[in-house]
N, C-alpha and C positions, 0 to 999 in steps of 0.2 A: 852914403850913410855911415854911420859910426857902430860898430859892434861891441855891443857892451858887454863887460867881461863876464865869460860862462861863471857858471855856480861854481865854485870848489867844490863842489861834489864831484864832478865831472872829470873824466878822465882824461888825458892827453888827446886818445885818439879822439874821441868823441870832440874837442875841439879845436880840432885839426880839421874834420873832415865837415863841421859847420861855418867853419873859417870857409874850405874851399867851396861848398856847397853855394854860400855866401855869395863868393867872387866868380860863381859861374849867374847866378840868377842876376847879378849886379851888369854883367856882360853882355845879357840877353836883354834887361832892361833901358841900358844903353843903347846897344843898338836899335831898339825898337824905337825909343823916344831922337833919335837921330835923324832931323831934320837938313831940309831938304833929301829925298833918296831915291834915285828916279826908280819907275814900275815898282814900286815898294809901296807897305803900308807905314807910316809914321804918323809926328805927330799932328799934321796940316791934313792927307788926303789919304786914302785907301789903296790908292795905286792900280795895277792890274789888279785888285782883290774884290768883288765884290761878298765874300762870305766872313769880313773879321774886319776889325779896323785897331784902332791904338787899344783902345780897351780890350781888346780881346786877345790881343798878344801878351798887355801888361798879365793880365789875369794868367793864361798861361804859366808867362814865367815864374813869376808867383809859387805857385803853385806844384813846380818841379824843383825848386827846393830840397822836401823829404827824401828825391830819386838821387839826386845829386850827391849828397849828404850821405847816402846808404851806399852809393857807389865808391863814394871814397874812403867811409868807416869799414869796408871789407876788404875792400885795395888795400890798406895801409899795412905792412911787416910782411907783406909778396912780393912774387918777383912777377916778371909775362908768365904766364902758361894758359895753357888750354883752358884749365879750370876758371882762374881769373877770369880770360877773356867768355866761359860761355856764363857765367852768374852775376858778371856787370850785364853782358847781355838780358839776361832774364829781369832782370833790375829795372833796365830802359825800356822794358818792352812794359812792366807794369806803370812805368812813366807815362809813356805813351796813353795806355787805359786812363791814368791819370786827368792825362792831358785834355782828352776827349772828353771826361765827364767834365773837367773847366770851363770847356769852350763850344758844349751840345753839339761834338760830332767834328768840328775843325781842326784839320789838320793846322794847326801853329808852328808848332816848333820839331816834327818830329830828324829832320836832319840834326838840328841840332841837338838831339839828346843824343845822338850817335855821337857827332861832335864832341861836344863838352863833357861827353861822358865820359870817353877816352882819356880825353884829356884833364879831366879831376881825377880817373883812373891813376892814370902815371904822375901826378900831379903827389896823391898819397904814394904813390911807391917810391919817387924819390925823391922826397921831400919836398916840403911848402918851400925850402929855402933853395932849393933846384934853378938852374938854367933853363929859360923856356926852349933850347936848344934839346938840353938833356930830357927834358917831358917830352919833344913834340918826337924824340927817340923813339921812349920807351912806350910812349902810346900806339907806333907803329907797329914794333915788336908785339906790341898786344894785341893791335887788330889782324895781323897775320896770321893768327892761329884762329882755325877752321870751328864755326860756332854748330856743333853738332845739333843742337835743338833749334837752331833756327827754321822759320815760318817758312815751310814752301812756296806760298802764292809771288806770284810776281809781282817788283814794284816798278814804278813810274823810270825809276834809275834804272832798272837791270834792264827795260824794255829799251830805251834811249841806249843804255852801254853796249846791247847786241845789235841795232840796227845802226850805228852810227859808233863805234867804238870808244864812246868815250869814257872816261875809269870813273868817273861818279865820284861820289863819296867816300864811298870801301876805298878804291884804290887810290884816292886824296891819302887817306889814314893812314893805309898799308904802305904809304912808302916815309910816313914820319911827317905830314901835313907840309908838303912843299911850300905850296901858295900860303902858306900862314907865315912861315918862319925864315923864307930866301925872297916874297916879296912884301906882303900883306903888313908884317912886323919895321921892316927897313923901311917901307914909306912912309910910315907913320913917325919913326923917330928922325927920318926927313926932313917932315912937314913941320916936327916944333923946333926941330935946331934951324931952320929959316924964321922961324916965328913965327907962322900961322895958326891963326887960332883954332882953336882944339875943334872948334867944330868944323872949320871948313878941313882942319887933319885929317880928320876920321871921313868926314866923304870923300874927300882925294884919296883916301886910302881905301873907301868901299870901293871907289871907281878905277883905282889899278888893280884890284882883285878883278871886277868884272872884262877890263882888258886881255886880264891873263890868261882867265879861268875858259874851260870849254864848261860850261854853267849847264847840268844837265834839266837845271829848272825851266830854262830856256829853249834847251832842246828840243823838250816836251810839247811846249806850250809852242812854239812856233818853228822850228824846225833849223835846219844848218843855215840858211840865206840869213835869216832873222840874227843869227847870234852871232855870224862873222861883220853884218852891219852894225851890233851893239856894241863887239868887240872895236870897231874899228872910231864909232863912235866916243867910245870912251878913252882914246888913243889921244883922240882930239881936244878933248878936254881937258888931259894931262898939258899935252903940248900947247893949249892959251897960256898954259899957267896955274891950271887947279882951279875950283871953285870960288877961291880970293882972289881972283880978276873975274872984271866982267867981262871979258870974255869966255873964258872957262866957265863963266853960270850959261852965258848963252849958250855955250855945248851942252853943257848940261841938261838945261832944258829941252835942247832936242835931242840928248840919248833916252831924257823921258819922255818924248814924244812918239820915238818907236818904238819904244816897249810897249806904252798902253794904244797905240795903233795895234800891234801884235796883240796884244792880249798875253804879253811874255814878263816872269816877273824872276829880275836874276837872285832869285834863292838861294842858291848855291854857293854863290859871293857874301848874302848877306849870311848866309851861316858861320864863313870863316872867317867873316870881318866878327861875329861874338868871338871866334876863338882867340883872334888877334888881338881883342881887345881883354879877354880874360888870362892869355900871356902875359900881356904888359902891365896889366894890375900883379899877375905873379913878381913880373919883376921889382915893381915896386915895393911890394912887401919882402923883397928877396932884401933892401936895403934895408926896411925898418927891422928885419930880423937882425942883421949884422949889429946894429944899434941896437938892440936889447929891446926894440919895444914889443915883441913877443912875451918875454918873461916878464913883460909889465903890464901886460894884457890888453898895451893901447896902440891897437891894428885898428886902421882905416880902412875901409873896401868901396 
């Protein structure tokens, strides 16, 4: 979609931080509408989900907009600090509530508000016209620091990361989003300098994320056998060739074969595949900025 240019009332930051609010919900809506996706909800099948389907993600992201938008309009003229990081927090957390009333109680998107909030976070601190390198930084640097009002109850991650040591999310973040920016990102500009089409890119790219990742979505949901057979799975699909052979669909369909046999759905990947994907729209606009088309208020997202 095209963003039409804000009022001249409107202040820099104000759009700036609707700019990136913009190209987080643009990310999340991508990814949801990104077909074929094994144990995933998209735009064909519900996946391991029976509580949400395509609609109910779109509505979602929708909807988290204002959270995005508000995380980045207070980010913007800060550096990391504590403070930063516990008031983007407090932000995501009314996200979430958000969320909930959008979708009567389902959990949607909540990794990814963690996620992309971060990352709009750092996104406003150093600038829209930044390297997704130098964001997926400073959004480390931000989630590092220790968020004192955070909720005591345990979540599904922190129970998975102490019986099974996996770093989760927090520690995806806290070390500058690995899997987004040394694989998730490089497979993807891969996939088009071979030339494959942008759809079978972005799955070949969701499905080296799930190779990589120890997906604590999957953890959860079925346990270490289950996620080293998806990982090893999606190994295989790589090596047909990716989704654009037919043989890579036929792995494909049998990496979704034992997620929705498991009842396991890699979460985790699909969250960093929105981030992957809201990096490289960064970048994209990182060129129409060099070109002036910022100061001429015609940004694509």
């Amino acid at each position: 979609m095209r963003i039409q240019s804000i009022q001249e009332k409107s202040s820099p930051a104000v759009f700036y931080s609707c700019l990136i609010a913009k190209m987080a919900v643009t990310a999340l809506v991508d990814e949801a509408v990104l077909t074929p996706k094994p144990g995933l909800v998209d735009a064909a099948t519900t996946g391991s989900h029976q509580d949400m389907n395509i609609d109910t993600l779109l509505t979602s992201a929708y909807a988290l907009q204002p959270t995005f938008s508000q995380i980045a309009l207070y980010s913007q003229g800060k550096q990391p600090s504590q403070m930063l990081r516990e008031e983007i927090a407090r932000i995501g957390r009314e996200g979430e509530q958000v969320m909930y009333a959008a979708t009567n109680g389902v959990n949607t998107h909540k990794g990814a508000i963690w996620a992309l909030g971060l990352l709009a976070s750092a996104t406003a601190v150093c600038g829209i016209q930044a390297s997704p390198a130098s964001i997926t930084e400073a959004a480390g640097k931000i989630a590092r620091y220790a968020d004192r009002f955070s909720p005591l109850h345990s979540s599904n991650g922190l129970r998975v990361k102490k019986q099974y040591g996996a770093k989760g999310a927090a520690g995806e973040a806290k070390q500058g989003f690995p899997h987004v920016i040394h694989i998730g990102l490089p497979a993807l500009h891969k996939a088009r300098k071979l030339g494959i089409h942008e759809t079978s890119a972005r799955i070949d790219t969701l499905v080296t994320l799930i190779a990589n990742l120890d997906d604590t979505c999957i953890l959860h949901r079925a346990g270490p056998g289950v996620l080293k057979e998806v990982k090893m799975e999606a190994s295989n699909v790589l090596e047909a060739g990716g989704v654009s052979t037919s043989m890579g669909k036929q792995r494909l369909e049998a990496l979704d074969h034992i997620l929705l046999s498991s009842n396991a759905s890699p979460g985790g990947s699909a969250d960093l595949l929105a981030a992957v994907l809201f990096l490289d729209r960064i970048s994209f606009f990182e060129e129409s900025y060099l070109q002036g088309g910022v100061a001429n208020g015609n940004v694509s997202v």
